[in-house]
C-alpha positions, 0 to 999 in steps of 0.5 A, a space after each residue: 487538591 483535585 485538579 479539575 479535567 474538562 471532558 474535551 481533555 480526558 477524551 482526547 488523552 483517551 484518543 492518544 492512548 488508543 492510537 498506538 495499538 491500532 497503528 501497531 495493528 495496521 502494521 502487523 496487517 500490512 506484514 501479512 500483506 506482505 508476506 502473501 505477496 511476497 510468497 506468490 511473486 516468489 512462486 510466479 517469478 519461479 513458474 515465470 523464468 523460462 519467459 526471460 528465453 522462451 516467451 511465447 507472444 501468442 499465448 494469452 497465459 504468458 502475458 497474463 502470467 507477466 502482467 501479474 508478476 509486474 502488478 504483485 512487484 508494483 504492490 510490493 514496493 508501494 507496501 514496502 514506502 508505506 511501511 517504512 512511512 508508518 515506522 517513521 511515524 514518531 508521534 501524534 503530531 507525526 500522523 497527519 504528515 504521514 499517514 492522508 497519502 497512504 490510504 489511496 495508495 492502498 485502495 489502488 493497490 486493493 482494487 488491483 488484487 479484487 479478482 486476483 487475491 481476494 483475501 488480500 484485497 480484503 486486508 487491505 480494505 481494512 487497513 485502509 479502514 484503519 489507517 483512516 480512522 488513525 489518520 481522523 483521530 490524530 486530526 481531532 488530537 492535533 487539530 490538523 486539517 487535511 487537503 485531501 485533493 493534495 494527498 490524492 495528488 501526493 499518492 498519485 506521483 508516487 504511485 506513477 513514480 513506481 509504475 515507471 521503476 517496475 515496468 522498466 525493472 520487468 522489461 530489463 528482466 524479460 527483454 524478449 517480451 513486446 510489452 506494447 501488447 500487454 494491458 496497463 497497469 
């Protein structure tokens, strides 16, 4: 006996089947991420060291050369919480909870790194991309609807929440440096 499929079934089986490798795709791009941001906050913490004793409030290069160290540090430990949220990632019906905030944490993160690490910018844009379209495929499959205002607002706090564990996390590390006149992040 045939069993008869409508096409909306056979395509959204399709679409499950396809989610799978581009979220393992996702997560090997977010690894290089990673991996190039944590061999130059390594080098810079490096050339950085003598700031802890010896900063010079004058000199526009160590306050650069600071504010870098703190931003690398902050992209890092918002691509480790978006890692650890893609690997908790258990099934289809799992996407939507996890994946909508991620997407703009990245896109802050890639717009902190345009000028700075160009190709890592670049990755990020297109893990962003991909996240995205995983996050509109699983809402097409689950039938899930999104609040997006919500998901910025959720990206937002965390984002906030980071930001306030670095800064305090680089003050503690450089105390002799008047953070007042370096620029934000």
């Amino acid at each position: 006996m045939l069993v008869k499929y409508n096409e909306t079934v056979l395509e959204n089986i399709s679409h499950s089947v396809t989610l799978a490798p581009r979220l393992e795709y996702s997560s090997n791009l977010l690894s290089e991420i990673m991996d190039i941001f944590s061999e130059k906050l390594y080098d810079l913490k490096k050339s950085n060291c003598d700031f802890e004793l010896f900063f010079d409030d004058t000199d526009k290069n160590h306050h650069t050369a600071i504010e870098l160290e703190r931003n690398l540090t902050f992209s890092l430990e918002v691509l480790v919480t978006i890692r650890n949220r893609i690997t908790s990632i258990s099934g289809v019906y799992n996407i939507p909870e996890v994946l909508p905030s991620l997407v703009p944490m990245i896109r802050t993160i890639s717009a902190k790194f345009f000028n700075i690490i160009p190709i890592c910018s670049q990755k990020l844009s297109e893990l962003s991309v991909h996240l995205g379209s995983i996050v509109l495929d699983s809402a097409s499959l689950t039938k899930a609807r999104f609040d997006f205002s919500q998901s910025n607002r959720e990206s937002s706090i965390f984002l906030d929440k980071v930001k306030l564990m670095v800064d305090s996390k680089i003050s503690k590390q450089y105390p002799n440096v008047d953070f007042s006149k370096l620029c934000n992040t």
